[in-house]
C-alpha positions as CSV (number, residue, x, y, z in Angstrom):
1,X,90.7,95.8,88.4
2,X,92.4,97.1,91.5
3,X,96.2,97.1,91.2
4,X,97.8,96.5,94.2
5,X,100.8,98.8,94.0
6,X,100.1,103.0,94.0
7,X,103.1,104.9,92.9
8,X,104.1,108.1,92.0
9,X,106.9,110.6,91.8
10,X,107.4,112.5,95.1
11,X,109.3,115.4,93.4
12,X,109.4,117.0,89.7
13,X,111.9,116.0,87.0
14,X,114.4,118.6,88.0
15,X,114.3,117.5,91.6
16,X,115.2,115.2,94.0
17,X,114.3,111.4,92.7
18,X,112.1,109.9,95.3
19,X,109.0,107.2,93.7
20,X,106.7,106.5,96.8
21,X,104.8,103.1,96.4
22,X,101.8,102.4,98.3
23,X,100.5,98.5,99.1
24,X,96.7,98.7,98.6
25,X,95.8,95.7,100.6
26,X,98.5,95.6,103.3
27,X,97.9,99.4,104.2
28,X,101.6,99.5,104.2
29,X,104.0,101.7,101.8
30,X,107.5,101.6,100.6
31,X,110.3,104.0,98.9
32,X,112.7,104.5,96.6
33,X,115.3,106.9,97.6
34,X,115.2,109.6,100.4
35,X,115.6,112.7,98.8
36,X,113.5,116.0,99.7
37,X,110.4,114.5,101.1
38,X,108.5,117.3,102.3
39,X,105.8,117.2,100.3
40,X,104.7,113.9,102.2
41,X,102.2,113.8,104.7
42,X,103.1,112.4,108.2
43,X,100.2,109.6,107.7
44,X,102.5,108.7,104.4
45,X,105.8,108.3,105.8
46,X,104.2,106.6,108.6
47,X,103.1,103.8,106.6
48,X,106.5,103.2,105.4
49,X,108.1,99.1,106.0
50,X,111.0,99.6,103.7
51,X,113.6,102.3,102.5
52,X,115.2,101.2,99.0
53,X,118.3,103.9,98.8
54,X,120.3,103.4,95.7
55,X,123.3,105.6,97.0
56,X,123.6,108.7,99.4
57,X,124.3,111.1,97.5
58,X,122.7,114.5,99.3
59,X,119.5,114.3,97.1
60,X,119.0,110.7,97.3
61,X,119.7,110.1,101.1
62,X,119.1,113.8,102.7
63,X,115.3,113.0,103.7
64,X,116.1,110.4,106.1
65,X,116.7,112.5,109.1
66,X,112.9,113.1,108.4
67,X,111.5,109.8,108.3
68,X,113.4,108.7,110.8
69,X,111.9,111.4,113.1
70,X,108.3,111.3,112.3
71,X,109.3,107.5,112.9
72,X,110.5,107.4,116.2
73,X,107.4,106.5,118.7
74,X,106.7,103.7,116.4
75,X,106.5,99.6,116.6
76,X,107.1,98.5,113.1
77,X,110.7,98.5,112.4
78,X,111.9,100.2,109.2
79,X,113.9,98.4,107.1
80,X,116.6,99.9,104.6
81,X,118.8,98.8,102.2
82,X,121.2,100.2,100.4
83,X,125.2,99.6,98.6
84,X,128.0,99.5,99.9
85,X,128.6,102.4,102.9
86,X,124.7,102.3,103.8
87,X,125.5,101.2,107.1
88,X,127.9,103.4,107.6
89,X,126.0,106.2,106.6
90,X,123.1,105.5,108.8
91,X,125.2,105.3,112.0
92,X,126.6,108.5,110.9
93,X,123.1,109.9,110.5
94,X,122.0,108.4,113.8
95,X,125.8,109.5,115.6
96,X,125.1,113.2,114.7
97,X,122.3,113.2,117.4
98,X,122.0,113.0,121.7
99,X,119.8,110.1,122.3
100,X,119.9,109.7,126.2
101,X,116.1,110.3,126.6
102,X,114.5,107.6,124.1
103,X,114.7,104.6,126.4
104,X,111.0,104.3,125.7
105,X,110.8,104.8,122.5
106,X,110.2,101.6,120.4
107,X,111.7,102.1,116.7
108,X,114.2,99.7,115.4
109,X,116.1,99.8,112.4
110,X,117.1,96.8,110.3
111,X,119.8,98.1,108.0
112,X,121.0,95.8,104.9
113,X,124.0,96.6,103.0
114,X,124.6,95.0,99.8
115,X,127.5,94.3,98.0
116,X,128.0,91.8,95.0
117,X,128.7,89.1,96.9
118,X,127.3,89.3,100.3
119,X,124.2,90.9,102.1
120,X,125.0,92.0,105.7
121,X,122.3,93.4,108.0
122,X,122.3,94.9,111.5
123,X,120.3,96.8,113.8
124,X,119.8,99.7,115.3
125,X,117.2,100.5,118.0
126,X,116.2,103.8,120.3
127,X,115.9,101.1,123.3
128,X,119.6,100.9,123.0
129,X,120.1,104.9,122.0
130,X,120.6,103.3,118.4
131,X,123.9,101.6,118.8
132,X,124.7,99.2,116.1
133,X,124.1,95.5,116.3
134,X,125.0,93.1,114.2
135,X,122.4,90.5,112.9
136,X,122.8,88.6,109.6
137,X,125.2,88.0,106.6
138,X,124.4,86.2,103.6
139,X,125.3,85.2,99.8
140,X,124.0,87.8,97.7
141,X,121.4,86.6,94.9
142,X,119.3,89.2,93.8
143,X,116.1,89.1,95.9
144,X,116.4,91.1,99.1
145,X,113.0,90.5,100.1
146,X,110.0,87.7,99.7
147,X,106.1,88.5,100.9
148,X,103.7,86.2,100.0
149,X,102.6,88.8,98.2
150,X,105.5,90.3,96.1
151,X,109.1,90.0,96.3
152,X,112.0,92.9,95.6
153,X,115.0,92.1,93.5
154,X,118.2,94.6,93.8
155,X,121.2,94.8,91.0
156,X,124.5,96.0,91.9
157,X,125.6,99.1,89.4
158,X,128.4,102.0,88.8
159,X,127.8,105.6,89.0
160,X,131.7,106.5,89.9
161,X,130.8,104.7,93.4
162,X,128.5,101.6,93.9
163,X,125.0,102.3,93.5
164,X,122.1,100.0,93.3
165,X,118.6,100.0,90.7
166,X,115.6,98.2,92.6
167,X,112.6,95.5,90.9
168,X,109.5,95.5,93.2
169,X,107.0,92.5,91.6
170,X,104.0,90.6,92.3
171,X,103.9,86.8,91.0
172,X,100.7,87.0,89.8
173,X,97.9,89.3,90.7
174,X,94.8,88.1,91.8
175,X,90.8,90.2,91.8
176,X,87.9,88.9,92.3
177,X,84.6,88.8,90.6
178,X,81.9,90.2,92.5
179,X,79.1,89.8,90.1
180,X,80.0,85.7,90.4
181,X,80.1,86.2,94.5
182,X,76.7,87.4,94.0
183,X,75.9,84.4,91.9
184,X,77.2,82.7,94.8
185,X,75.2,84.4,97.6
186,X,78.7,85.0,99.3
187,X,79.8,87.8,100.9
188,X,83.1,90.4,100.5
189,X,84.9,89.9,103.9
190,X,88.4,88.9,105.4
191,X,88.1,85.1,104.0
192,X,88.7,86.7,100.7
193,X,92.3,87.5,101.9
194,X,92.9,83.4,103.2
195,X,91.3,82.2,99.9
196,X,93.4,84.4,97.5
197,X,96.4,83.3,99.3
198,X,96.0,79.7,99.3
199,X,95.0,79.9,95.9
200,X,98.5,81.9,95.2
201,X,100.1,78.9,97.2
202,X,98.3,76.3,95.0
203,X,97.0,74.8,97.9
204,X,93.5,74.1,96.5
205,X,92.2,71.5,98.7
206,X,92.6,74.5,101.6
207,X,89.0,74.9,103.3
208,X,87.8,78.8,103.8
209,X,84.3,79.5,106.2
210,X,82.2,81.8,104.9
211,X,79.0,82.5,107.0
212,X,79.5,78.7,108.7
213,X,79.7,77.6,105.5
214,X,82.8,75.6,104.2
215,X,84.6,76.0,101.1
216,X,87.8,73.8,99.4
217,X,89.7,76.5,97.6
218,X,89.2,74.3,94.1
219,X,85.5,75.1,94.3
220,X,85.6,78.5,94.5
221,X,88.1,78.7,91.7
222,X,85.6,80.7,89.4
223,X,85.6,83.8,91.3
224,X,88.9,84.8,91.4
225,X,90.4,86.7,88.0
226,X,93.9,86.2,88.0
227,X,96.3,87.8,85.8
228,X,100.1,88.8,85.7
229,X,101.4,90.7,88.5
230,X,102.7,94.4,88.6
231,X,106.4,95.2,88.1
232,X,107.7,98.7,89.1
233,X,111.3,99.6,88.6
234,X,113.9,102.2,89.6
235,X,116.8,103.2,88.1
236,X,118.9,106.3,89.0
237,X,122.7,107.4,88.9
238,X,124.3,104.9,86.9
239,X,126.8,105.2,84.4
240,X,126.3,104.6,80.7
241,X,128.9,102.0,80.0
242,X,127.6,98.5,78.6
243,X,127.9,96.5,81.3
244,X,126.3,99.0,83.4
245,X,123.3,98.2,81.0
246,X,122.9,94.9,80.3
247,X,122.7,94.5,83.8
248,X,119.4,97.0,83.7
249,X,117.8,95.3,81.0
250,X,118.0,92.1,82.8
251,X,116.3,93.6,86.1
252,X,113.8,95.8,84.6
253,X,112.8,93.3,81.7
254,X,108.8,93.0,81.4
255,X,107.9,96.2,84.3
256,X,104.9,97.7,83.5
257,X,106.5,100.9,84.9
258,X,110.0,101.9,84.6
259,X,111.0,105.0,86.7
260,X,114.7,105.8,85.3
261,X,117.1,109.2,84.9
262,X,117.2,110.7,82.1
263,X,119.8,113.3,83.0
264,X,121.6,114.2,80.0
265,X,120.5,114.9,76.2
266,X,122.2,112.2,74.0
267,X,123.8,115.5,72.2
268,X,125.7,115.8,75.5
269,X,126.7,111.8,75.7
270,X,130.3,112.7,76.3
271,X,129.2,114.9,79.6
272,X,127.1,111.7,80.6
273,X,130.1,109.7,80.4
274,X,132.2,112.1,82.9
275,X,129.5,112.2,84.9
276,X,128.4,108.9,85.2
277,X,125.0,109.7,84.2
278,X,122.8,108.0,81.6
279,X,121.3,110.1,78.9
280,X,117.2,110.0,78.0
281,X,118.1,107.7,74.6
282,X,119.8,105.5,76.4
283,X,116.9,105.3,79.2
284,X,114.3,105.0,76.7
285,X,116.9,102.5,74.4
286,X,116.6,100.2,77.7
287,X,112.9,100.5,78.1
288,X,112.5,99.7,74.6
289,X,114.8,96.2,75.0
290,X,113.5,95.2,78.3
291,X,110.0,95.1,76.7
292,X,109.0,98.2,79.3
293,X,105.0,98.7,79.0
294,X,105.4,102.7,80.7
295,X,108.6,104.5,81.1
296,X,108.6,107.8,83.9
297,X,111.7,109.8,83.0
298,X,113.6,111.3,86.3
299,X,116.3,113.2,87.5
300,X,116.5,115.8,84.8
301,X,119.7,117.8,84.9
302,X,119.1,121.5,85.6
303,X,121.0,122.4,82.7
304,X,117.3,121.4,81.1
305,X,115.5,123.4,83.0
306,X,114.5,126.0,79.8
307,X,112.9,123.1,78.0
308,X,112.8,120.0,79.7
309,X,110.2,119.0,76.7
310,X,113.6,118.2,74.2
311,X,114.6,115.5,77.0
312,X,111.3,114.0,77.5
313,X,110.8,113.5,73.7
314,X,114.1,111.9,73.2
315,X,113.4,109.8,76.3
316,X,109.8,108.6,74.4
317,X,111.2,108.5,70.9
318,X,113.9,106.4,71.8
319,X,111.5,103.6,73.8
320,X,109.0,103.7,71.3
321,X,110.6,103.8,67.9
């Protein structure tokens, strides 16, 4: 069965933590983090909706100036969010360059900041030489975004300063079987995409035309293979105090992938602790609690660099024993 989210790290373990995620059937991609992103194609970044920046640190913020430029001549707005200081930080980004001929150009930028209490979003767009604008603020609850198809859940962390850790999850995930369309005499086409919808709606009375043909959603139940949707998570630069956590456990409970630092060995817990980094037990302790099917160790310090093999293992030992 086709999974509808593609990810993968952007970068190795001893660089810059970046996980790009690719929407199979919206043609549309998303990010966690803006570190070095070289290595990605123009066609890539171009499918990019949403930035997910945990903090802006240098190696988690410093390829924005790229997106954003590879960005510029186009309609879909880009949406980041980020903690506390992420709007901030963008206008700086955006102040530190002469926009007086980009009247044309059509980009916008729909920044959200998130704090534990509130969600505030503005704007900025190249029609108004990126000057801010304020838009929205809100309650803070958790989910920063809702598709039809997915939704994104954010948690509030430490790492010394604010940081955030991101949930991206389908509800459920729906494929469909084409050896019962056939059965069927009905064809692959677009109404697939109205049926699987009103069937995720519940809305099973819902009439679909297929070749002139018309279909209530109930009768066409058969076809469709539905089973629980994907969960990716990302966790980076948090601090390895209990509360810190709990708080990941509770987000990333159930992901079939967990992307998470594993910057220190535990033998160096004490240098973890100063550093507000968490070590690879602890990362692969959380998997292990939160019931984690695959965890994808990041953000390896360099320190490691000799044999990054002793922090992987304790990273794998610790989730699955």
């Amino acid at each position: 069965m086709k999974p509808t989210f593609h990810h993968r790290p952007v970068n190795g373990v001893f660089e810059d933590p970046t996980v790009y995620v690719r929407l199979f059937r919206q043609r549309k991609a998303m990010m966690f983090d803006a570190g070095e992103v070289w290595s990605l194609s123009s066609r890539e970044i171009n499918r990019l909706t949403d930035l997910f920046i945990t903090h802006t640190h240098i190696d988690h913020f410093i390829g924005f100036d790229r997106v954003l430029r590879i960005l510029l001549r186009r309609n879909t707005p880009l949406r980041v969010f980020g903690p506390e200081g992420i709007i901030e930080a963008v206008e700086g980004k955006l102040k530190g360059y002469t926009w007086n001929l980009i009247e044309e150009y059509p980009l916008v930028l729909e920044v959200t900041e998130i704090t534990p209490s509130m969600s505030r979003t503005v704007e900025f767009s190249a029609p108004r030489s990126f000057r801010m604008e304020e838009k929205t603020s809100n309650a803070f609850e958790g989910v920063i975004i809702r598709d039809e198809d997915f939704f994104v859940r954010a948690v509030c962390l430490d790492h010394g300063i604010p940081v955030l850790a991101y949930s991206l999850e389908e509800e459920i995930h729906i494929n469909i079987d084409k050896s019962r369309l056939q059965q069927l005499a009905l064809p692959v086409g677009a109404w697939l995409s109205e049926f699987k919808k009103a069937l995720k709606q519940g809305v099973l009375d819902y009439k679909v035309t297929v070749q002139g043909r018309e279909f209530a959603v109930r009768d066409l139940r058969d076809i469709a293979i539905i089973t629980e949707g994907q969960k990716i998570s990302y966790v980076v630069d948090v601090s390895p105090h209990e509360e810190n956590i709990q708080r990941i456990v509770d987000l990333v409970r159930g992901s079939h992938t967990l992307y998470i630092e594993t910057y220190f060995l535990d033998e160096d817990r004490q240098r973890a602790l100063e550093r507000n980094h968490l070590t690879a037990r602890i990362a692969g302790d959380i998997a292990r609690e939160a019931g984690v099917k695959e965890l994808i160790p990041l953000h390896i310090s360099p320190k490691y660099r000799n044999f990054p093999e002793r922090v992987l293992k304790e990273a794998q030992e610790a989730f699955r024993h």
